[in-house]
C-alpha distance (Angstrom), angle and dihedral (degrees) to the residues before:
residue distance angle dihedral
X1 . . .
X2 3.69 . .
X3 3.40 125.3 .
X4 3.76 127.2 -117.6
X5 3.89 98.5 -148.3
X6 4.19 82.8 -151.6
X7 3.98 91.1 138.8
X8 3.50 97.3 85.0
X9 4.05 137.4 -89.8
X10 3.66 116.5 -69.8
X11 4.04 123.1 -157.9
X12 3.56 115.6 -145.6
X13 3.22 121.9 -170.4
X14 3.62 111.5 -165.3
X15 4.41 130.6 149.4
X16 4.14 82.9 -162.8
X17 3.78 105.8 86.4
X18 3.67 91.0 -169.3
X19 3.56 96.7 48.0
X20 4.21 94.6 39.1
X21 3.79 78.2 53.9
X22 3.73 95.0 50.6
X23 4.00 93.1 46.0
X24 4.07 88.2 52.6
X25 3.84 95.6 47.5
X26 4.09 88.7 54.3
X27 3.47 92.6 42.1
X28 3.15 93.7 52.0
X29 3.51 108.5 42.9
X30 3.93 85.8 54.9
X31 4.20 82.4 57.2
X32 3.92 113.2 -90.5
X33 3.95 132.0 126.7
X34 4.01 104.9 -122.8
X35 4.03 131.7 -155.5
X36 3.53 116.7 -168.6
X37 3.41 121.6 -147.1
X38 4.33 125.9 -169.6
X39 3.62 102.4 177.7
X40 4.23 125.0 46.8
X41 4.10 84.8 -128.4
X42 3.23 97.6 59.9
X43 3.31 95.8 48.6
X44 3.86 96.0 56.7
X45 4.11 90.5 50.2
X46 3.79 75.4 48.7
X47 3.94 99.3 41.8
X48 4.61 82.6 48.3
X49 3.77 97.9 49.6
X50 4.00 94.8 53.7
X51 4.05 129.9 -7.3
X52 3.53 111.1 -131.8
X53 3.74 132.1 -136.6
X54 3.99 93.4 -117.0
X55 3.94 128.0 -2.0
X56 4.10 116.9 -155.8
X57 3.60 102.9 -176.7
X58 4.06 128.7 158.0
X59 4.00 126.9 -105.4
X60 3.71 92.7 -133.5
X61 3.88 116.5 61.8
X62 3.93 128.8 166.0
X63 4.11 91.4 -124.4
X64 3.78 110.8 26.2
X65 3.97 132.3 10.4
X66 3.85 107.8 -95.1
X67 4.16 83.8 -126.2
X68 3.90 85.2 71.4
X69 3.84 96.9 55.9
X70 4.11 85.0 46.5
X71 4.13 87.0 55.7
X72 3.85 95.4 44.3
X73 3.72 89.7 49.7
X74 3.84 90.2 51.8
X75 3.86 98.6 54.1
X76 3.99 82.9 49.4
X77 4.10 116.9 108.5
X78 3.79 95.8 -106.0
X79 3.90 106.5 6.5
X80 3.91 112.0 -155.4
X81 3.85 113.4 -132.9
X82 3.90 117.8 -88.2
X83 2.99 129.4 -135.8
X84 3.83 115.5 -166.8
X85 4.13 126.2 -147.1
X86 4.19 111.9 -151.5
X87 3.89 122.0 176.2
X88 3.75 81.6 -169.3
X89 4.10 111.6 113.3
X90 4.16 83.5 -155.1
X91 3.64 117.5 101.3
X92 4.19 87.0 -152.3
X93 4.20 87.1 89.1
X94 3.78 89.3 46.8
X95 3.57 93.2 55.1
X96 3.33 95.6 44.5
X97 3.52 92.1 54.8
X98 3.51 97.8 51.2
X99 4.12 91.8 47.7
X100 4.07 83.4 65.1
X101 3.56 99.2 45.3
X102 3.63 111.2 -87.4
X103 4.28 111.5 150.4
X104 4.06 99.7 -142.3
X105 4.06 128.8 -22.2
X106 4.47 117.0 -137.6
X107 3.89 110.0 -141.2
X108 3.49 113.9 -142.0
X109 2.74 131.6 -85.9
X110 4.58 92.2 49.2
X111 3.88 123.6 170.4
X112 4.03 110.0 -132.0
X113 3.57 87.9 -109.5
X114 3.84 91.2 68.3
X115 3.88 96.3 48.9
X116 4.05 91.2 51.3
X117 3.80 80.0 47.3
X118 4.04 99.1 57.5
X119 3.73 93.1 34.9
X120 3.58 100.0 51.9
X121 4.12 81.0 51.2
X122 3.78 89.4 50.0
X123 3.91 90.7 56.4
X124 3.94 85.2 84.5
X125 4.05 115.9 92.9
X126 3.49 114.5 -99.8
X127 3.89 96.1 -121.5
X128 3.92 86.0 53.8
X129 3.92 92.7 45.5
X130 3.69 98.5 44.8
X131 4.62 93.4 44.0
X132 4.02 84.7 45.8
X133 3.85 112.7 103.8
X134 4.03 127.6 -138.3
X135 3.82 84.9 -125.1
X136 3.34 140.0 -3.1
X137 3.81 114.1 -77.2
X138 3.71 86.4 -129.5
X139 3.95 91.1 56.5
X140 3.77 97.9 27.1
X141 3.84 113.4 141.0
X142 3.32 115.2 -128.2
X143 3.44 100.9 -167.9
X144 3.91 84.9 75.5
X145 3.97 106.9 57.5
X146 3.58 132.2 142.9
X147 4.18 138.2 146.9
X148 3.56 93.0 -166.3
X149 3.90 130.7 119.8
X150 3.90 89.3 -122.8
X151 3.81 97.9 54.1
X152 4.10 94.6 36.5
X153 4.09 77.0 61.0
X154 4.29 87.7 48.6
X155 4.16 79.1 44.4
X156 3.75 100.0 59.6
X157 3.76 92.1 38.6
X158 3.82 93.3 59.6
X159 3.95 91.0 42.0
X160 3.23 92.3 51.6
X161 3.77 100.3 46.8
X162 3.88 92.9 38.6
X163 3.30 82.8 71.1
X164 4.30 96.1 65.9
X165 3.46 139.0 27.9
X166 3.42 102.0 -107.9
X167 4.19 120.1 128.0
X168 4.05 117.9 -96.6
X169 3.62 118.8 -151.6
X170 3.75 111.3 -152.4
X171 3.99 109.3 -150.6
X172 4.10 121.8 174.3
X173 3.93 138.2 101.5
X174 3.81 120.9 -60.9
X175 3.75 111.9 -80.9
X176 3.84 97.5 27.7
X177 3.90 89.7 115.8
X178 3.91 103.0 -100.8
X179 4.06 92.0 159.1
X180 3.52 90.9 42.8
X181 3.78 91.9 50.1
X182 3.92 84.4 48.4
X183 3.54 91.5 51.8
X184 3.67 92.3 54.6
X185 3.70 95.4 51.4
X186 3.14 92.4 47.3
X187 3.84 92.0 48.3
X188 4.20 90.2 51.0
X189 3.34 86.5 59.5
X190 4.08 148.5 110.8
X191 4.14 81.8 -128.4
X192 3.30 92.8 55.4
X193 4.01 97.1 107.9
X194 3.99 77.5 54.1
X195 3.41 128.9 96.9
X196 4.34 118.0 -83.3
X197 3.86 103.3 -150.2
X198 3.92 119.2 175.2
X199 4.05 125.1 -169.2
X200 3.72 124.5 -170.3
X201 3.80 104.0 -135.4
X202 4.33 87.2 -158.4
X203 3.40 91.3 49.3
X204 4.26 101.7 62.1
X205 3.52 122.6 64.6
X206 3.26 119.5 -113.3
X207 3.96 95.8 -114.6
X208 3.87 94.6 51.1
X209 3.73 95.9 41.8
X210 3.44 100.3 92.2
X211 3.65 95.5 43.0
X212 4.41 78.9 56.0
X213 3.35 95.1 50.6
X214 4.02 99.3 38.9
X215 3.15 102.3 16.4
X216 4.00 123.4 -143.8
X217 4.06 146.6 -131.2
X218 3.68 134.9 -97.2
X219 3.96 107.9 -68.9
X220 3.86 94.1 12.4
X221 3.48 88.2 137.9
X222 4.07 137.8 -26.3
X223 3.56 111.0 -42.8
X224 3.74 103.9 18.2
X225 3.54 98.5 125.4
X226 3.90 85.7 175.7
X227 3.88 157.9 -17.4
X228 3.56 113.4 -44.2
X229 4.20 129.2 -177.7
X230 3.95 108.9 -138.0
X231 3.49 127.2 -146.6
X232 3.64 98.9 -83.5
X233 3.88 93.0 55.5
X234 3.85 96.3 41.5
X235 3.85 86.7 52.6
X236 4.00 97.1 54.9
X237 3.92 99.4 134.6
X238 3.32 96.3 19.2
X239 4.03 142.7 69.6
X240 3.98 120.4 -79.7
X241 3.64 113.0 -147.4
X242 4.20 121.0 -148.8
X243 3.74 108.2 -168.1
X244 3.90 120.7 -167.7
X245 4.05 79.8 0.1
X246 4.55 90.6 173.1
X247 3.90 78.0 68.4
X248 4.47 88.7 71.6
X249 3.09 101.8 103.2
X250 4.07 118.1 -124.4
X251 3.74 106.3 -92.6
X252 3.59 84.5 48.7
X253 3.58 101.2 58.3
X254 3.55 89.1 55.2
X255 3.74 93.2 55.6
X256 4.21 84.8 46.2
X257 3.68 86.2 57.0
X258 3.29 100.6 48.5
X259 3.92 96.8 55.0
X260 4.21 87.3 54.4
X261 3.54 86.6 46.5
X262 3.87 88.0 61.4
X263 3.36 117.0 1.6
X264 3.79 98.3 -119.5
X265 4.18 142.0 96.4
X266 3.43 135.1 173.4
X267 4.23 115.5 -136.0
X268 3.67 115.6 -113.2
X269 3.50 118.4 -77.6
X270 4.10 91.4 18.0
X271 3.52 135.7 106.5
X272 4.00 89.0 -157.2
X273 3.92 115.7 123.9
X274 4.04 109.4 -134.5
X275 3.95 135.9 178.1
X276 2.95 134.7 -154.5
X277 4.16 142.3 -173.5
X278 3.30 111.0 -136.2
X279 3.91 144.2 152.2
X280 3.31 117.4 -140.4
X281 4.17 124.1 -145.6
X282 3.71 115.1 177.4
X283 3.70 128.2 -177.0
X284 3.59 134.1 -176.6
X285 4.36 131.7 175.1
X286 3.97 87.2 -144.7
X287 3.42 133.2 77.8
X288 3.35 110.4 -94.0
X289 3.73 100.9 -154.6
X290 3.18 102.9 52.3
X291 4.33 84.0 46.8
X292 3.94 72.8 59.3
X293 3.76 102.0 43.1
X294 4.14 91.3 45.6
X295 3.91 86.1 52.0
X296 4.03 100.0 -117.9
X297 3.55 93.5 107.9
X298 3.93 124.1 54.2
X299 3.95 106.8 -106.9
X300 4.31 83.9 -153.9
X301 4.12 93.6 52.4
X302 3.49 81.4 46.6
X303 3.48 99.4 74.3
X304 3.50 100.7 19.6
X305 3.89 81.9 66.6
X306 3.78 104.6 29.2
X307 4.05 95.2 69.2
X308 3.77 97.1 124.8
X309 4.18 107.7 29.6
X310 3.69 112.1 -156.7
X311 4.23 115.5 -172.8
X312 3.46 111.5 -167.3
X313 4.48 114.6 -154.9
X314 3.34 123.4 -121.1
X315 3.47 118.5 -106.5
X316 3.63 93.6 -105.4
X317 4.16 95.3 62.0
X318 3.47 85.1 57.3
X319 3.21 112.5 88.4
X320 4.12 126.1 -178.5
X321 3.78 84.5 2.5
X322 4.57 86.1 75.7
X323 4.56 76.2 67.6
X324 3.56 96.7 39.1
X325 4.45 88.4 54.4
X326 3.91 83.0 31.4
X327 4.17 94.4 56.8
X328 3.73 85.7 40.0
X329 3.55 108.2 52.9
X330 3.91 91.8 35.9
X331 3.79 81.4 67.8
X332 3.60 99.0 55.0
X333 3.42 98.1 42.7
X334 4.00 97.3 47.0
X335 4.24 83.9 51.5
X336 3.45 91.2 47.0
X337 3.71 93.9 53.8
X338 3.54 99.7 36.5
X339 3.93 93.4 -108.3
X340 3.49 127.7 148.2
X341 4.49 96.1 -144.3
X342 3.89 111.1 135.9
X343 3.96 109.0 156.3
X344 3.27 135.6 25.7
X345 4.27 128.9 -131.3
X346 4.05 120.9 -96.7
X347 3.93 77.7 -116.2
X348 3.73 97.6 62.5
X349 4.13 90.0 38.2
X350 3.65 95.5 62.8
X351 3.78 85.5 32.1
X352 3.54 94.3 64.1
X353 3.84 98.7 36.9
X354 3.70 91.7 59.3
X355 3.59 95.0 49.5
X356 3.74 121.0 108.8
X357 3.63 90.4 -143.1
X358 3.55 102.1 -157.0
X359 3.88 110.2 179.8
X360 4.51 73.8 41.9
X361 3.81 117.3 -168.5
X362 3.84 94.6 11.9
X363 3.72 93.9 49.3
X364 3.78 83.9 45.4
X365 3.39 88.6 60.5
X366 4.09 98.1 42.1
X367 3.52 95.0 60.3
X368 3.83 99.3 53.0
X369 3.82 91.8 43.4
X370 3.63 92.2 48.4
X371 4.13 90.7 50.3
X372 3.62 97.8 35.2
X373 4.15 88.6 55.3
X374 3.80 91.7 45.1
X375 3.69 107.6 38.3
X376 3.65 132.2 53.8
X377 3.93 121.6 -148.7
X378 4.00 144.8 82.4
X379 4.10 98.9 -97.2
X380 3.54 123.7 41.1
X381 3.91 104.5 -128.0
X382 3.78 117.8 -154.3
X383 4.14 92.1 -110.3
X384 4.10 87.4 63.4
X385 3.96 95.9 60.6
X386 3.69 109.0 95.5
X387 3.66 122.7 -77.9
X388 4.34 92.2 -117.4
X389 3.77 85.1 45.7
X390 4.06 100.9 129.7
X391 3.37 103.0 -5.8
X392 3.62 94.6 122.6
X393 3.80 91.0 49.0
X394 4.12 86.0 50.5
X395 3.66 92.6 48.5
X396 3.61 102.0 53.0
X397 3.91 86.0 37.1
X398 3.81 91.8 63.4
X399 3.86 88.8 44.1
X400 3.81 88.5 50.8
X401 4.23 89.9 54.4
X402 3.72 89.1 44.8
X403 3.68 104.2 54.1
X404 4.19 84.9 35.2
X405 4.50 76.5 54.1
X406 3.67 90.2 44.4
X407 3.48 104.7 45.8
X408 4.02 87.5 42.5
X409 3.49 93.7 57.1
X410 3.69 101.4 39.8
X411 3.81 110.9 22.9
X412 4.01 97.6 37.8
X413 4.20 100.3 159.9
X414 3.63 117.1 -124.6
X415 3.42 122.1 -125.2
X416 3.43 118.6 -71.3
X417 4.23 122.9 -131.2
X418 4.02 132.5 -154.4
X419 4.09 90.8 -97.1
X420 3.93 89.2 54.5
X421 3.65 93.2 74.2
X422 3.51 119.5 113.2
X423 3.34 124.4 -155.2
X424 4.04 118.6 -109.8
X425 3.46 96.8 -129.9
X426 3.69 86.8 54.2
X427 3.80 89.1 51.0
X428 3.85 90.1 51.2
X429 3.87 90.6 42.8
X430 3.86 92.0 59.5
X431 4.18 100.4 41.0
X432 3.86 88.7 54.1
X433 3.96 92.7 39.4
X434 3.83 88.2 50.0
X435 4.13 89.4 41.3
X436 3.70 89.1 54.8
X437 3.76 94.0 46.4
X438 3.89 91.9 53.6
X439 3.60 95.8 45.4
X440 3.98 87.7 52.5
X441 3.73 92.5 -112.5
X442 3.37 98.5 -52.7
X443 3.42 99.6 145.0
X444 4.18 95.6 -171.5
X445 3.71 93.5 51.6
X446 4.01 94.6 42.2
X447 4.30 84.4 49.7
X448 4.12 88.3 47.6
X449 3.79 83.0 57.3
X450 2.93 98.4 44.3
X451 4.00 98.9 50.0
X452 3.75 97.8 -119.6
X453 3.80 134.3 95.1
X454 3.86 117.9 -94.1
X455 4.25 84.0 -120.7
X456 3.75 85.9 67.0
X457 4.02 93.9 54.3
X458 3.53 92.6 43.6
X459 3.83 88.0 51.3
X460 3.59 93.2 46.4
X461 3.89 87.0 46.6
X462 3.84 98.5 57.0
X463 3.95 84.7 48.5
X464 3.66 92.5 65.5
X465 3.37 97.2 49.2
């Protein structure tokens, strides 16, 4: 059946023949007309002679910086949505992209499914993309704020996958708000009339986890008294929500993948073919490729389920946003026990900005809760927070001086001549040698640890040799 191409024209800009190739022959098939582009130049002589409907291009190209093409696009007449490609595990390129204008960035490596995903997003014009809220401001959820560049990244993510079906995998520390950031996806949604049901993947053991996820029938097993609906059957319509999913156990996953394979399950202790509807948010606060590269967590499942990657900061890389969440939940938790706090002293501002926060948005929320309950005033002072408020942050502070005292003292470099250079392939040569070494020469785990894909140690490999 040939296709009609009537979805629009798509730019990609791509040095990989193979994989510019690859990109056009999915696009393609799902019904767009495709350019491919090698070089950045060519692409802007390209980008001047006709504007297309939707330009994919990569961050790293061999003449000019894939950022560059996204800024001459954007001082065009009617720029086209870009979507930016990064092999770089870092957020910091994502965010930079989105600061000058880019619509949503693909980390390599991306199924097809994922690509069709953000373009079709990036069909809408920029001036309706860009005045379009997460969620209505009726229906907003507070509990998941933030002004900085990190979190407007985490914002155009989730409006652009709201928008599809396709499965989000939640990664960041614990604390940073992963449910919450579910919720709100979920929320922003066509499901949203649908049910919202979350399951803590630490929290159910092993041997009743498939009876919580499938559910089972009377006498399935001791102590089923009767029929039950699990979680994926209760959530038909809606959004199912894995949290700390690289806790599942192996023979688990498998069963996990099977049911997005095909849409079906049978309960526990029944023959009975079901389906269910379903869209599936995971989150996790490991790393979930080097779960994959150590073998506890299913390298297939992994990118069946990691088709739109979402990385939520820290706390601590937030900046003003730690007094936006502060303001916010100091008001909830003074109405909720009948206090009348509304501010906060200079003290405790500057306090809490410099704060490492390391339990983040949950300690965030600990500290105010525990003041607001015990205290009674308008302004938090300083001498209400709790007494173990920042100790840990003081602690490793003083350790920090004294090693920076020690090493001062005892280790001071000497000065360094012309012929003491090293080269900084030589550098690189040695930190991925030694990487490699530590990680017993497995060269995917060393590259997870080292934030770059295993391809680009391989590459660098056969260079050396």
């Amino acid at each position: 059946m040939k296709n009609t191409h009537d979805k629009g024209l798509v730019y990609i800009v791509e040095d990989s023949i193979a994989s510019g190739a690859l990109y056009a022959s999915q696009l393609e098939q799902a019904g767009y007309e495709c350019r491919h582009f090698t070089d950045g130049y060519s692409a802007l002589v390209g980008i001047k002679e006709k504007m297309p409907t939707v330009i994919v291009q990569d961050v790293c190209l061999p003449d000019i910086s894939g950022l560059e093409v996204l800024q001459f696009v954007n001082k065009q007449k009617n720029p086209a949505n870009v979507v930016m490609i990064t092999s770089n595990s870092s957020i910091d390129v994502a965010v930079e992209a989105m600061r000058l204008g880019g619509f949503d960035f693909l980390e390599k490596p991306f199924t097809s499914q994922r690509l069709i995903s953000s373009v079709e997003s990036a069909l809408t014009p920029k001036e309706q993309v860009t005045a379009k809220p997460l969620v209505d401001k009726n229906t907003q959820n507070q509990d998941f704020v933030g002004e900085s560049l990190a979190m407007k990244t985490v914002f155009r993510l989730l409006d652009s996958a709201a928008r599809s079906k396709a499965c989000v995998f939640i990664t960041g520390e614990s604390g940073t708000g992963k449910e919450v950031c579910a919720q709100t996806l979920h929320d922003a949604s066509p499901r949203s009339k649908g049910p919202f049901i979350a399951i803590n993947c630490a929290a159910i053991p092993a041997e009743l986890f498939e009876s919580e996820f499938f559910g089972h029938v009377k006498g399935a097993f001791s102590g089923a008294l009767s029929d039950r609906k699990g979680a994926v059957e209760v959530a038909n319509g809606g959004t199912l929500f894995l949290d700390e999913l690289c806790e599942m156990e192996l023979n688990l996953q498998a069963k996990l993948l099977r049911f997005l394979q095909t849409g079906i399950f049978s309960r526990v202790g029944s023959s009975e073919i079901l389906h269910s509807d379903v869209r599936l948010v995971c989150a996790t606060n490991r790393n979930p490729i080097i779960e994959v590269a150590e073998g506890r967590f299913r390298e297939d499942l992994y990118y069946r389920l990691n088709v739109i990657p979402v990385k939520l900061p820290p706390l601590r890389e937030r900046g003003n946003d730690i007094l936006l969440l502060a303001d916010y939940i100091l008001k909830q938790k003074s109405d909720s026990n009948g206090k009348s706090f509304t501010d906060f002293s200079e003290d405790v501002k500057s306090l809490f900005c410099n704060y490492d926060w390391p339990g983040n948005i949950r300690e965030l929320q600990n500290v105010i809760e525990n003041t607001v309950v015990i205290n009674d005033a308008q302004v938090i002072e300083r001498e209400m927070l709790p007494s173990s408020f920042g100790l840990t942050a003081s602690v490793s502070s003083n350790k920090s001086i004294s090693s920076v005292n020690m090493n001062a003292s005892s280790s001071m470099p000497s000065p360094m001549a012309v012929h003491d250079i090293e080269p900084l392939w030589q550098v690189e040569k040695r930190a991925i040698e030694n990487a490699i070494h530590v990680c017993d020469d497995n060269i995917p785990l060393a590259a997870a640890y080292l934030g770059v894909s295993a391809s680009t140690i391989y590459r660098k490999i056969k260079g050396w040799s």
